[in-house]
KETOR-279048 format. One record per atom (N, C-alpha, C, CB): x, y, z. Coordinates in steps of 0.1 Angstrom, whole numbers, plus 5000, padded with zeros to 4 digits. Atoms other than C-alpha are relative to their C-alpha. Glycine has a CB too. Layout:
N
XYZ ...
//
This chain:
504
499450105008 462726650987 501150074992 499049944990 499049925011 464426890964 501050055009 499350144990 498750004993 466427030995 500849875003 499950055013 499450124990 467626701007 500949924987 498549885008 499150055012 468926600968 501150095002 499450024986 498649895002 470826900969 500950115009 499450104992 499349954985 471927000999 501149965008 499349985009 498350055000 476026921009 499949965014 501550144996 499750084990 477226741037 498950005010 501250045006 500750034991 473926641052 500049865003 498850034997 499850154996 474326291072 499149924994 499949975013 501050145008 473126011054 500149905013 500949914982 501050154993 471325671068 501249985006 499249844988 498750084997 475525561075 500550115015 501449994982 499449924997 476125881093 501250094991 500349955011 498949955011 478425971065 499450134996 500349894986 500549875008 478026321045 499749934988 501250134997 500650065013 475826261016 500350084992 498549984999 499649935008 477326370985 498750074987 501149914995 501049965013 475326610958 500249944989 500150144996 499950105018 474226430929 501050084986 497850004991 498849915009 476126670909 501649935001 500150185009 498050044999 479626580926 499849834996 500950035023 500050175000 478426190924 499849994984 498449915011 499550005011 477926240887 501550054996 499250054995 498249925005 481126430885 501049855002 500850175016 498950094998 483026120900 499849874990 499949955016 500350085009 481225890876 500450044986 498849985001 499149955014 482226090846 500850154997 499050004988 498749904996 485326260859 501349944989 500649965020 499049975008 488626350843 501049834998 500950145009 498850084993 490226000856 499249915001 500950045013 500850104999 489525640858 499649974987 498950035008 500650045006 487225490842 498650084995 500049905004 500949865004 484825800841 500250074988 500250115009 499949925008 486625960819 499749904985 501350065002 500250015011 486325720791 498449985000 500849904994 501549985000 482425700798 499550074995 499550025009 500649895006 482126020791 500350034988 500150115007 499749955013 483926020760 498949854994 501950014995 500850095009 482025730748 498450005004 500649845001 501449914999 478425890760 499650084988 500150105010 499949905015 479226170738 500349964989 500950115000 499550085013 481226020711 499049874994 501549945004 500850125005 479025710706 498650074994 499749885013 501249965008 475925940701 500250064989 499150085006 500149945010 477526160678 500449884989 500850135001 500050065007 478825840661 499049914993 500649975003 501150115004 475625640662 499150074990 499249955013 500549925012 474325910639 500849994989 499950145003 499050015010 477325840617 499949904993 501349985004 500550175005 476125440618 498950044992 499549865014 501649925011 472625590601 500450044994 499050105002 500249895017 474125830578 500849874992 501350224998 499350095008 476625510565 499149884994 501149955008 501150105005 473725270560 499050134993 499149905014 501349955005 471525540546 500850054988 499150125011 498749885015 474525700520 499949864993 502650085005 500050145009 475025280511 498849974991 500249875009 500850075006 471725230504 499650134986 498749945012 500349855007 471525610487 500249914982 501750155006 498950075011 474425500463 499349904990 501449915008 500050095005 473725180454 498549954992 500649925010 501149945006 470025340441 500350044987 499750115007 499449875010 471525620423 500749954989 501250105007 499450015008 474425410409 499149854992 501650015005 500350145006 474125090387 500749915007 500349994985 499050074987 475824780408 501650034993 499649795001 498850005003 478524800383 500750125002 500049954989 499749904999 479025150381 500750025020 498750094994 499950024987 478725140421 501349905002 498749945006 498750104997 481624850423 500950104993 500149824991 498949895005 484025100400 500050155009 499550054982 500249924997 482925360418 501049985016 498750024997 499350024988 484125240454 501449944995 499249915011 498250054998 487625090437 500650154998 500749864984 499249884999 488125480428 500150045013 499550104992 499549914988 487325580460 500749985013 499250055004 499250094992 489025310481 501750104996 499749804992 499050025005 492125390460 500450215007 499949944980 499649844996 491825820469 500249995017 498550144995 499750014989 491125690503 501549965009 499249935000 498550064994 494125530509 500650134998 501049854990 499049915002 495625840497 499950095014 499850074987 500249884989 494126090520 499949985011 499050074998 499950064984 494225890551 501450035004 499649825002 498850004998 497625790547 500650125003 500649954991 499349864997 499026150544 499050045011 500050124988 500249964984 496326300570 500249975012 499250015003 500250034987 497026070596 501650025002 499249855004 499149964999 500326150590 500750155011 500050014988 499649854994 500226510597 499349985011 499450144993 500950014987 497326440625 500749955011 498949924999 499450034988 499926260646 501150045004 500049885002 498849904993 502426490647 499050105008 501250104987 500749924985 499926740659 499449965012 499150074998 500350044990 498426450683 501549985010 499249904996 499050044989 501826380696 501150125008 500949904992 499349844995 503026770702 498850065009 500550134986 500949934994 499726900713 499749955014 498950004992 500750104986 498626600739 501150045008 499749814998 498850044990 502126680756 499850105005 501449974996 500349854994 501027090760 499150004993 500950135001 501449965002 497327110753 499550145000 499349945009 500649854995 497227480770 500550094987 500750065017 498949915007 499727610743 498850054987 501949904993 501349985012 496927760715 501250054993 498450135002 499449955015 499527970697 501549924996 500450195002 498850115007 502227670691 499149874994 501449935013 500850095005 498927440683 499850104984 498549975011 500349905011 497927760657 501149974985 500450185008 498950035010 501327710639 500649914997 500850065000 499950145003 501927360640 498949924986 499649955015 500950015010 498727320622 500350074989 498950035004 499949895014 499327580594 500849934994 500550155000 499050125012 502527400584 499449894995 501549925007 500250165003 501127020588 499150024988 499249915013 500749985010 497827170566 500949984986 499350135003 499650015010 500027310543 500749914994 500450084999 499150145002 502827000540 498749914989 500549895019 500450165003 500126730536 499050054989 499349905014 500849955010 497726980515 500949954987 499850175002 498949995017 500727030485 500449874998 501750105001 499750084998 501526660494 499049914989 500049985012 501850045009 497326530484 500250054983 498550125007 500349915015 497626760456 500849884988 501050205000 499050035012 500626630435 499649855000 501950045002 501050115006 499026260442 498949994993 499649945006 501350045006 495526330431 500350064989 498550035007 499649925019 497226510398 499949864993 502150084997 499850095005 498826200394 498949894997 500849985007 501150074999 496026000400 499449974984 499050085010 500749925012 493926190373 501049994987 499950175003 499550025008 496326180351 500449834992 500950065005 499950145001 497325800354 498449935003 501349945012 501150044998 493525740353 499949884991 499150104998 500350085012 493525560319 501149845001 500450124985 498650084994 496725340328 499549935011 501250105005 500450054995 495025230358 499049914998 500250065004 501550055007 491725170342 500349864993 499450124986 499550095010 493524940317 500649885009 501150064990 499350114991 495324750348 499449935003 500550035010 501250094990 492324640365 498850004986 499450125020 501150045011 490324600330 498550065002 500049854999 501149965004 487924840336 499950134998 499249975007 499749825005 487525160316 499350065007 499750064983 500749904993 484725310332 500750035014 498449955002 499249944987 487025350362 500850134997 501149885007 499149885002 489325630347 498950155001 500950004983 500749874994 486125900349 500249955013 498350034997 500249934984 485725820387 501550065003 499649865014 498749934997 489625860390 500350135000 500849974993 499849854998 489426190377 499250095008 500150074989 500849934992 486326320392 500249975016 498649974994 500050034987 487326170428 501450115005 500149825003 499149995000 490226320424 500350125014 500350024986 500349934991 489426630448 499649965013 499550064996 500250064990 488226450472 501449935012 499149914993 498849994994 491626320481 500850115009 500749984991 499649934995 492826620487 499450105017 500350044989 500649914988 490026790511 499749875013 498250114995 500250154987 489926390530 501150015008 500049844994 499050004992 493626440539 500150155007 501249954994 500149874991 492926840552 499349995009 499850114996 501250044991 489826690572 500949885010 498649924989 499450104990 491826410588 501150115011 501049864990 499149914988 494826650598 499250115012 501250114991 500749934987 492526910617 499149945012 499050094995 500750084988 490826620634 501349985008 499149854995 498949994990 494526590648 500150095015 500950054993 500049834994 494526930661 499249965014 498950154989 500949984995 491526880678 499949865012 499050024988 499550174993 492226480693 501250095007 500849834986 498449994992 495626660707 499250075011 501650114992 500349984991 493526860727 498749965011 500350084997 501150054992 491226590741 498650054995 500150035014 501449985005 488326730722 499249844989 500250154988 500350125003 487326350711 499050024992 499949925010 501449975012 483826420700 499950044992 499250055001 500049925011 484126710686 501049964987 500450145006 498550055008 487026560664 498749874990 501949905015 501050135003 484126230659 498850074987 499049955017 501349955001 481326510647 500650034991 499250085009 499449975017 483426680622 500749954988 500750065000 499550105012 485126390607 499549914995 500649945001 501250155004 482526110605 498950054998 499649875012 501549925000 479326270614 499450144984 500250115020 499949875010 479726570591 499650004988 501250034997 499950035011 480626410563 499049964994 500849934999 501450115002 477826160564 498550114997 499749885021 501049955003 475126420568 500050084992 499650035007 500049905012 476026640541 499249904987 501950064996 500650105012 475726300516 498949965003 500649874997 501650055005 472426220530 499050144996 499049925016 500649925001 471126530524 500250034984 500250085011 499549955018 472826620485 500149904991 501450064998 499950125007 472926260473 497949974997 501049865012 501649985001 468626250475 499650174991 499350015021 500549905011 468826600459 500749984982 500550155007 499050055012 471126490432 499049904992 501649915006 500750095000 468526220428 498850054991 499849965014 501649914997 465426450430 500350054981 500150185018 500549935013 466726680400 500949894987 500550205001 499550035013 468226400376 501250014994 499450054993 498149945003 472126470379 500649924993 501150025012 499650145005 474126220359 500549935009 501050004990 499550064990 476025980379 501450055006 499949874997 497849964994 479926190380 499250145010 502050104977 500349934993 477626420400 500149925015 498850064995 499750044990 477926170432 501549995005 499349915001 498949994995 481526250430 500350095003 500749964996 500049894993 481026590436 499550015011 499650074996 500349974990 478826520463 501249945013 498649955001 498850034994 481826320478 500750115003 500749914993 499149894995 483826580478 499850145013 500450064986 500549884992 481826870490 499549915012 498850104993 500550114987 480826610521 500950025010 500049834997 498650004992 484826660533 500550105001 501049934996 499849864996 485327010522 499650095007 500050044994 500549914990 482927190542 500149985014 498850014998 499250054983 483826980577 501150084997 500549815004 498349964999 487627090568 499850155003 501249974984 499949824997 486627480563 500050045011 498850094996 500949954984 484527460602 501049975003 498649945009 498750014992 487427280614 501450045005 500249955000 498949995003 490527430600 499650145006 500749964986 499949874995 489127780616 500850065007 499350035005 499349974992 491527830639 501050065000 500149955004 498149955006 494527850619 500150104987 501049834994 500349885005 493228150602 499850135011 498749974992 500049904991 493428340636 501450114995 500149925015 499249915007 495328700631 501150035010 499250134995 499449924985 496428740667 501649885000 498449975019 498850084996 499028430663 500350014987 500049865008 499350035013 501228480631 501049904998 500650104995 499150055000 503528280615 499949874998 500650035009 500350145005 504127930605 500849915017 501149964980 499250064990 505827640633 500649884992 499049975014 498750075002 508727460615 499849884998 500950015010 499750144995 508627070613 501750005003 499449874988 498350074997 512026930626 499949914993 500549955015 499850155007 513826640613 499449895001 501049955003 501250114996 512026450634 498949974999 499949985008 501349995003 508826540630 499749944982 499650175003 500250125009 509426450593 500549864999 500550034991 499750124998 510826110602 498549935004 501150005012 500650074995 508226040620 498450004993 500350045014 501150005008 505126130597 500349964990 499550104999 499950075018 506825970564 500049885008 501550034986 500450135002 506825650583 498649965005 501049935007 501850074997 502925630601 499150084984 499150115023 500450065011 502425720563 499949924994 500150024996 499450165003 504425430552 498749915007 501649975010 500850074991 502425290581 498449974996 500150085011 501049985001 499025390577 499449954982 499950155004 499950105016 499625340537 499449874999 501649954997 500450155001 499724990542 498949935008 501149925002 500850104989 497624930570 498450054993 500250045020 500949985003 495025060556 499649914989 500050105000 500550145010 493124730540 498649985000 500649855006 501349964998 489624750551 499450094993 499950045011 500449905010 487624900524 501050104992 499150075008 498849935007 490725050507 500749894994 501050085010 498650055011 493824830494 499049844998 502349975013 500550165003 491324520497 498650044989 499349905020 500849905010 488624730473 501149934982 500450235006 499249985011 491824730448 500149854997 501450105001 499650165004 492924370450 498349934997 501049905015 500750055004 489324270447 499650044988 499349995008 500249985012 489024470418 500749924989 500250105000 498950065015 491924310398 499649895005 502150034998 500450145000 490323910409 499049964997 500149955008 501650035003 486623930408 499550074992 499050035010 500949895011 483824070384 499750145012 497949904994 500549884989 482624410398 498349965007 499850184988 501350074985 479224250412 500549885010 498249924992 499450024988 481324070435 500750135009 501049904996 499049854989 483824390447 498250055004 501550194987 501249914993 480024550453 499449925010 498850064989 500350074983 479024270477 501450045010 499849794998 499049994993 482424300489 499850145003 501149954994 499749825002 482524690489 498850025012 499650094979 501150004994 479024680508 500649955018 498949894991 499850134993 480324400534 501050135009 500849834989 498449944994 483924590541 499850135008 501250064986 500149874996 481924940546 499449955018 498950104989 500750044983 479224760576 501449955008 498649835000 499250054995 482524570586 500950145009 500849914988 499249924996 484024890594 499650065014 500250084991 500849964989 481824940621 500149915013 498550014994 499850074984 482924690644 501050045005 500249865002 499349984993 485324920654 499450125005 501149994995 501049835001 482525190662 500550075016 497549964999 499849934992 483325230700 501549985006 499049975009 498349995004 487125120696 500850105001 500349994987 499649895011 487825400675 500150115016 498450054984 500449914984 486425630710 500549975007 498750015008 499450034989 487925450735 501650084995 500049835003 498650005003 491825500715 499850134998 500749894989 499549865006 491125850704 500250085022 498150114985 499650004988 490725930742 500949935006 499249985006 499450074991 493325690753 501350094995 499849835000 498650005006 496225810729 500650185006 499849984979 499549904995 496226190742 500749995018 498950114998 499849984986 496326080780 501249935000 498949955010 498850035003 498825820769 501150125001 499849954988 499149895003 500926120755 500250075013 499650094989 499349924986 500726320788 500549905009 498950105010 499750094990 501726010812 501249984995 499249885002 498649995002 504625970790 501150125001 500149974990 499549934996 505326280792 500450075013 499650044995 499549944986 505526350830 500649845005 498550105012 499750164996 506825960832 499249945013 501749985006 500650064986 504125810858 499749864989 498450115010 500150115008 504625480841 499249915005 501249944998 501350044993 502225340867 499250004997 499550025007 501450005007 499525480856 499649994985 499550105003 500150075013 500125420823 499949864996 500850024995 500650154997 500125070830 498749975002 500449945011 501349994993 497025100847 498850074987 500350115015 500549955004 495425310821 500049904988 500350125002 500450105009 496225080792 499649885001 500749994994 500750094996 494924810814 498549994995 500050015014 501649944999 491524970815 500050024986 499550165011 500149935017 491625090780 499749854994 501950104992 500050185004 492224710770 499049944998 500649905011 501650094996 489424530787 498750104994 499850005021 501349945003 486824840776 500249994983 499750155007 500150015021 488024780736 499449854999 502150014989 500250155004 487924400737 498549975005 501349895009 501550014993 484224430758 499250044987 499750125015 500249925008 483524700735 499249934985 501250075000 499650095018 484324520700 499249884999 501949944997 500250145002 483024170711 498150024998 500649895016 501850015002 479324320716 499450104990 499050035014 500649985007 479124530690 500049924981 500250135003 499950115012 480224250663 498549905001 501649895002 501150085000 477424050677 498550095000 500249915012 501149945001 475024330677 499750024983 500250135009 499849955014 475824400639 499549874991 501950054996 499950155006 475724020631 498349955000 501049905011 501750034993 472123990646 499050054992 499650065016 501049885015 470424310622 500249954990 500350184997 499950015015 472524230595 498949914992 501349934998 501150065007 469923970579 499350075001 499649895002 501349925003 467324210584 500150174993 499350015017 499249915005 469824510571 499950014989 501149995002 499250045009 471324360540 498950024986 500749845005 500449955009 468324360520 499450114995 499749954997 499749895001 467724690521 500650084989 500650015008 499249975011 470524750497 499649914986 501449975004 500150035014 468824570467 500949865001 500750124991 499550145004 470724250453 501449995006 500149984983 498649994991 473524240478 500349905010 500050125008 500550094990 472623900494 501549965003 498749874995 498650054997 476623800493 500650045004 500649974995 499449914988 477724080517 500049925009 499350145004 500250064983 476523840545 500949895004 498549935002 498850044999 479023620543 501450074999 499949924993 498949954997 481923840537 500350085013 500250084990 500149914989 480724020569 500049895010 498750115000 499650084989 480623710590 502049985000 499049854998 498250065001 484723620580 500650135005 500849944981 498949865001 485824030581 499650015020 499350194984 500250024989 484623950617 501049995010 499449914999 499150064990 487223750632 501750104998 500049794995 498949924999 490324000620 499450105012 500550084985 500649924991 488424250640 500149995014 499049994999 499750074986 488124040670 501450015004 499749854999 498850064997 491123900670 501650185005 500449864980 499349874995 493024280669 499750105008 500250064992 500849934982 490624420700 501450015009 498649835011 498950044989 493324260720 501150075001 500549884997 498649925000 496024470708 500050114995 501149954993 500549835003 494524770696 500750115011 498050015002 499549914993 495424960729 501450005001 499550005012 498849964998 499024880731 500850034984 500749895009 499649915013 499524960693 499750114997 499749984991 500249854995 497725300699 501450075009 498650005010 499249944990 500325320726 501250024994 500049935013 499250015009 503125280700 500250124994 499749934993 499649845012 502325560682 500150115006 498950054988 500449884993 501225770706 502050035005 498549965016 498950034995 505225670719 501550024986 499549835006 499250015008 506725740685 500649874994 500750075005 499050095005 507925420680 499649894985 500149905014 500150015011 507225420642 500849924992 499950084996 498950115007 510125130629 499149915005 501949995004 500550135000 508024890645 499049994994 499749965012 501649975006 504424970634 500449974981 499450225003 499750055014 506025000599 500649924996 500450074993 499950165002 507224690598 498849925001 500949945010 502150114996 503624490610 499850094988 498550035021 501150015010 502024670584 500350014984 499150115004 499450025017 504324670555 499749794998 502450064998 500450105003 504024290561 498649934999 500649955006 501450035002 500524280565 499550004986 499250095008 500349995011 499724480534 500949864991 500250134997 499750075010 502024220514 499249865003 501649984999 500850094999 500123940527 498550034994 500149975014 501449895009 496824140514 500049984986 500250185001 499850005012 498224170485 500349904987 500650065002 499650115011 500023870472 499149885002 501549945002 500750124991 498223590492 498549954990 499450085020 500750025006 495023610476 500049934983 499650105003 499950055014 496123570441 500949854997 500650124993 500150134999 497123180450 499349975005 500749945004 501050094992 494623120475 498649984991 499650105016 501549955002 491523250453 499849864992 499850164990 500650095004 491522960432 499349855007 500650004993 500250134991 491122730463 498850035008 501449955011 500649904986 489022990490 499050094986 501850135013 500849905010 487323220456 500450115013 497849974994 499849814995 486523570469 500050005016 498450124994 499549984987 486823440503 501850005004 499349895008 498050025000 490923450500 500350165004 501049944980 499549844991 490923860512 499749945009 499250154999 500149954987 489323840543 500949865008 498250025006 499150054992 491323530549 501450025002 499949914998 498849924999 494223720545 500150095014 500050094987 500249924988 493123970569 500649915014 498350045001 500150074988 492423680594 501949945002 498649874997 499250074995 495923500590 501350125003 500249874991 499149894994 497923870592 499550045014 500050124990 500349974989 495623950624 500849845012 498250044998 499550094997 496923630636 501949955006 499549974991 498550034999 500523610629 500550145005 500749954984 499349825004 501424010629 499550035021 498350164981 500549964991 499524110661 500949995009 498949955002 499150004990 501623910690 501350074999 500249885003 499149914996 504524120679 499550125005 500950024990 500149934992 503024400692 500149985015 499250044996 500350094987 502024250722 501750025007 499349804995 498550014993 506424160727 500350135004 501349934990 499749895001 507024500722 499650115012 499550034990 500549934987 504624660748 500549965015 498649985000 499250034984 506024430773 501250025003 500149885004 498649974998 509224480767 500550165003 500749944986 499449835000 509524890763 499150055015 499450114982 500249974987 506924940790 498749915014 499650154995 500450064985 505724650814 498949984997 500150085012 501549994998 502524610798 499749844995 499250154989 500250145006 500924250790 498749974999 500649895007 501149915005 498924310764 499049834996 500550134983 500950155001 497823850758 500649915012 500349914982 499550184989 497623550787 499349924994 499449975019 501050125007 496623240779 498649965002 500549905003 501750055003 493123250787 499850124986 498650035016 500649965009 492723510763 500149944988 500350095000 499650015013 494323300734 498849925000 501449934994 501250114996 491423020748 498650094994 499949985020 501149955003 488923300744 499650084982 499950115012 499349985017 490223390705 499449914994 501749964998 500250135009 490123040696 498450005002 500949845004 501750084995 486022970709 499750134989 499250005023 500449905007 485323290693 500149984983 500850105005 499750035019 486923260658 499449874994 501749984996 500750155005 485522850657 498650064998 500149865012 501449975000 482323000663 499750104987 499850075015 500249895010 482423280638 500649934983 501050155007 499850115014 484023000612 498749944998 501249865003 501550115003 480722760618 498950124992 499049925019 501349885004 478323080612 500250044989 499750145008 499949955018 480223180580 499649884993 501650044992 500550035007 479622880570 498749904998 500849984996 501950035001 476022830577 499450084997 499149975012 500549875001 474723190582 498349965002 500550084985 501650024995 471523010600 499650045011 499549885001 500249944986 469623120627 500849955015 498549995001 499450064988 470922900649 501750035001 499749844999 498749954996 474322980643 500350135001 500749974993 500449854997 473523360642 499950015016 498550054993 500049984986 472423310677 501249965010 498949935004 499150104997 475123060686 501150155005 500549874986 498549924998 477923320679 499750175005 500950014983 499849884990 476223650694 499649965015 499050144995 499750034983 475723440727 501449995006 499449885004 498750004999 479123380724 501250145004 500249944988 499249855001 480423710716 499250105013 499950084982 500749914985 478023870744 500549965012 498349985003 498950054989 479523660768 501750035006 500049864997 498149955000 483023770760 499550175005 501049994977 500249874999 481824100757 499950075017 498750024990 500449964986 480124130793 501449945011 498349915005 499350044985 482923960811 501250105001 500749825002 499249865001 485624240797 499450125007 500050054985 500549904995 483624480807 499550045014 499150014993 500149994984 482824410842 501049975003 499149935009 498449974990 486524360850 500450124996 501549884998 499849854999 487024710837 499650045006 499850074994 500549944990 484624830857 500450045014 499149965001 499850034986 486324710890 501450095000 500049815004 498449925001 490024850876 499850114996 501249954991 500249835004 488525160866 499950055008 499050074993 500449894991 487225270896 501349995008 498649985010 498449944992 490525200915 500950094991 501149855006 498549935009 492625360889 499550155004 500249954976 500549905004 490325660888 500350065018 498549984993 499849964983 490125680933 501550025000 499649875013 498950024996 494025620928 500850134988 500249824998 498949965004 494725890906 499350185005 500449954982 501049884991 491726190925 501249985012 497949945006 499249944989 494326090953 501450064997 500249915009 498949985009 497626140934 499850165001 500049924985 
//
C-alpha cells in the first residue's frame, strides 16, 4: 500500500501515470492559480483565527478591567493614535510593497529601503504623537470629555511603535511572506494583551497601566520584525525619490481618510453620543472588523503578484488573476458576515452590558458587503500606483463620515454613522470599478451582481430591524448562498488560470 501511494509513474485504473500525492498536493497548493491563494489562506486564516480569539478575548479583557465609560474614552484615544499610525505605516509599507514585489530576490536594496521608510515614518509618528500629548487637553475640551487627555498622553507611544509595526509588515508582504506579515502584525499583538492585560489585572495596576500594555503589544512584534535591517553585511541607507514621496504622502492622505472603521467613526461618535453609546459602538466596529478576516489574505497575496504581472506586462493574466481574486473575496466576505451574525447573539453577552452592539453590527454589515465587490480592483490601484484616484474616493468618503451624521442623527440617532458608511460604500465604490475598466480591461460589477447587492442589503435592512431569529436565519441563508455560488465559480477559473500559467 505504502509503495503504490508513493511510487511515480505507475499506471493507474485509466492507463495514465499516477501522480505522487506529494506532486498532487503540490498542484493543489502551487505557486499559481487558485492554489496559490489556498495556501495563503490555509496558513494565514489559522494564524488569523487565533487573532479572532485574542480580539474577543482582549474586548472582553478591557471592558472588565476598564469602567464602560473609561472604556468608551479609552477607544476614542486609541481610535484617534490609530488613525495616526496606520496612515503613516501603510504609507511607508507600500512603497516597500510596491519596490520589493517588483524584485523580491534583491535582500540588500529590500535592507535599505527599509531603514529609510522605518526611519521617515518613525520621526514622522513621533512629532504627531508629541503633538497629540500635547494638544491632549484641547482635544479633551472639544469632544467634552476631560478624562480623555490622560489616555491621549499615555497612548501616545503607541502611535509611534503601530506605524514601525505596520511598515515592516510591508517589507515582509513585498516579499510574499503573507503569513508571516499576518502573525506579526495581528497575531502578535493580540497575544501579548491576552497574556499582560490578566496580569495587570491579577496584581491591581491602575487603569493608565492598560495603555502600557497597548503599547508594549506593538513594540515587541516591530523589534522581531524590523531584524533585518540591523544586518552589518549590507550598509547604508536607500534614498526615497520624488516619487516615492509622492506617492506615500498621498496613500497617507489616502489611508488617513479611509480609515473610518473603528477610527475616524470612534471620533465622530464621540463628539454626538454619551460614551455608553461610543462603547456599544466601539465594541460593534471592533467584531465588524472582522468581516474582512479572509479579505484581508486574499489582497495581501494578490497585491505582490499583481506588482510582478505589471511588472513583466502579461496583462492577461492579470485579468485573470484579478478575476479569481474577485470571486474568492466576495465568496469569502459573504460567509464569513453570516457566520459572525449567527454567534453574535451568543457572543455579545459575554462583554457585560453591551446588548446595543447587535444592532450596530447588523447595519456595519452591508458597507462591508457591498465593498467585497471592489476590494480586488482597488487593491489593484495601489498596487498600480495610481494614488490621485484612491485619494479622491476617500477624501470624499471621509467627508461624508464626517459631516453627514451631524444632520442625519437627529432623524436615524446613533444609527446615522454606519449609514454613512453604507451610502459612501454605495455611491464611492462604482468609481473604482470605471477605473479598472478603463486602465486595464478589468470588469469589476454586471448587472446581476447589483441584483445580488440589492437582495442582500434588503435582507440585512429587515434583520437590523428585527434582530430575531427568524431574521438571523433569513439573512445567513442568504448570505451563504451568495457566498457558495462565488466560490464555486472560482474554483472552476482557478484551476484553468493556474494549468494556464504551469504551461506558460
Amino acid at each position: 500500500m505504502v509503495k503504490g501511494l508513493t511510487g511515480a509513474g505507475k499506471p493507474g485504473a485509466g492507463g495514465r501515470p499516477t501522480a505522487p500525492w506529494r506532486q498532487r498536493l503540490g498542484r493543489v497548493f502551487g505557486g499559481s492559480g487558485i492554489g496559490a491563494y489556498l495556501r495563503v489562506v490555509a496558513v494565514g486564516s489559522g494564524a488569523r483565527m487565533f487573532g479572532l480569539a485574542s480580539q474577543f478575548v482582549v474586548l472582553i479583557l478591557l471592558s472588565r478591567v476598564l469602567s464602560k465609560a473609561a472604556f468608551g474614552e479609552m477607544m476614542i484615544a486609541f481610535g484617534i493614535y490609530r488613525v495616526i499610525g496606520t496612515a503613516l505605516g501603510v504609507g511607508g509599507s507600500l512603497v516597500l510593497l510596491f519596490h520589493i514585489s517588483r524584485h523580491p530576490d534583491d535582500r540588500a536594496a529590500e535592507v535599505r529601503l527599509h531603514r529609510s521608510s522605518a526611519l521617515l515614518a518613525g520621526a514622522a509618528s513621533c512629532i504627531l504623537a508629541l503633538a497629540g500629548a500635547l494638544g491632549s487637553g484641547w482635544i479633551a475640551a472639544a469632544l467634552n470629555k476631560p478624562a480623555l487627555a490622560e489616555w491621549m498622553v499615555l497612548l501616545a507611544p503607541f502611535a509611534v511603535f503601530s506605524t514601525l509595526l505596520v511598515v515592516a509588515t510591508g517589507a515582509l508582504e513585498g516579499r510574499s511572506r503573507v503569513s508571516e506579515s499576518i502573525l506579526i502584525g495581528e497575531v502578535a499583538p493580540s497575544a501579548a494583551r491576552i497574556v499582560l492585560l490578566p496580569l495587570a489585572a491579577l496584581l491591581a495596576l491602575p487603569e493608565s497601566a492598560v495603555a502600557h500594555v497597548l503599547t508594549l503589544s506593538v513594540m515587541v512584534p516591530w523589534l522581531w520584525a524590523s531584524r533585518r535591517i540591523w544586518a552589518r553585511d549590507v550598509p547604508g541607507l536607500r534614498a526615497w525619490t520624488a516619487w516615492d514621496y509622492q506617492y506615500c504622502a498621498k496613500f497617507v492622505g489616502a489611508t488617513l481618510f479611509a480609515n473610518q472603521l473603528g477610527a475616524i467613526d470612534l471620533v465622530v461618535a464621540g463628539a454626538l453620543f454619551p460614551s455608553a453609546i461610543v462603547a456599544d459602538y466601539a465594541v460593534a466596529s471592533r467584531i465588524a472588523a472582522l468581516y474582512a478576516f479572509f479579505q484581508l489574505i486574499l489582497l495581501k497575496r494578490f497585491a505582490p503578484r499583481a506588482g510582478h504581472l505589471l511588472q513583466v506586462k502579461d496583462e492577461a493574466a492579470l485579468r485573470s488573476d484579478t478575476a479569481l481574486c474577485r470571486r474568492l473575496t466576495i465568496g469569502c466576505t459573504a460567509l464569513t458576515i453570516a457566520g459572525i451574525l449567527l454567534v453574535a447573539p451568543y457572543v455579545l453577552p459575554l462583554f457585560g452590558g453591551y446588548g446595543g452592539a447587535m444592532t450596530f453590527l447588523v447595519w456595519l454589515a452591508v458597507p462591508s458587503f457591498v465593498t467585497s465587490f471592489y476590494a480586488t480592483s482597488d487593491r489593484l490601484l495601489v498596487i498600480a500606483g495610481k494614488a490621485d484616484i484612491l485619494l479622491a474616493l476617500t477624501v470624499s468618503s471621509f467627508l461624508l463620515l464626517a459631516l453627514s451624521p451631524h444632520v442625519t442623527a437627529p432623524w436615524l440617532g446613533s444609527a446615522a454613522i454606519p449609514a454613512a458608511m453604507i451610502l459612501s460604500a454605495l455611491l464611492l465604490n462604482p468609481i473604482v470599478a470605471v477605473y479598472a475598466r478603463r486602465l486595464y480591461g478589468i470588469v469589476t460589477i454586471r448587472a446581476s451582481d447589483v441584483a445580488i447587492i440589492a437582495l442582500v442589503c434588503a435582507t440585512l435592512v429587515y434583520h437590523a430591524r428585527t434582530t430575531s431569529l427568524a431574521s438571523t436565519l433569513a439573512v445567513c441563508l442568504v448570505l451563504g448562498s451568495v457566498g457558495a455560488t462565488f466560490l464555486v465559480s472560482a474554483s472552476g477559473s482557478g484551476w484553468r488560470l493556474g494549468q494556464r500559467l504551469r504551461r506558460a
